[in-house]
C-alpha positions in Angstrom: 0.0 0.0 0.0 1.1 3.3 -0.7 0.5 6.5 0.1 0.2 10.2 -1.4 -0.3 11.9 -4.2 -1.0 9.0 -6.7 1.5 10.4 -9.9 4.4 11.1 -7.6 3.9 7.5 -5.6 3.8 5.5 -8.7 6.6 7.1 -9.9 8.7 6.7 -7.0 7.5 3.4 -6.2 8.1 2.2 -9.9 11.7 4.3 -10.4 12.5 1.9 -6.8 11.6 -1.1 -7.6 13.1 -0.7 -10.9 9.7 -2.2 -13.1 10.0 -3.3 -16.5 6.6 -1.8 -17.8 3.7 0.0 -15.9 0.2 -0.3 -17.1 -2.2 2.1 -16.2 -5.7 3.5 -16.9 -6.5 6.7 -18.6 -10.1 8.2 -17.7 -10.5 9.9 -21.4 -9.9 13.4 -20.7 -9.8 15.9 -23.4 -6.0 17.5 -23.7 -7.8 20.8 -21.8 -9.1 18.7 -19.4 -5.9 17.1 -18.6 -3.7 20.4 -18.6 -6.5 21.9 -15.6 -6.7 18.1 -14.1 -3.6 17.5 -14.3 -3.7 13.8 -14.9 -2.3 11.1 -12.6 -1.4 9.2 -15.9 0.4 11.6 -17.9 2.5 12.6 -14.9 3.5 8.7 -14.6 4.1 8.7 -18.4 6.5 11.5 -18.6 8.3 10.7 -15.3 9.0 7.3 -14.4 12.2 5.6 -16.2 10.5 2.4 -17.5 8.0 1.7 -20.6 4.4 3.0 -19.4 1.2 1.4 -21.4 -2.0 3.5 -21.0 -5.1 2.0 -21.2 -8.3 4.1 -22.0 
């Protein structure tokens, strides 16, 4: 279990445990959603150091 913010934990977490992919879900958002939102996803995706697969 982790906690915090959810971008920065994944990130952290995955950049530790040095993973070979991440997988994780994308809620849809339009790009000017996201930029307000600031989405947990794109945050992982431009971040951690491994492969990153998002599924919408």
């Amino acid at each position: 279990m982790l906690y915090g913010e959810p971008g920065s934990s994944i990130v952290y977490y995955a950049n530790k445990e040095q993973f070979d992919l991440v997988i994780i879900g994308s809620r849809g958002l339009n790009s000017l959603q996201e930029m307000v939102l600031d989405s947990v996803s794109h945050k992982v995706v431009n971040r951690v150091k491994c492969p990153v697969l998002v599924v919408k």
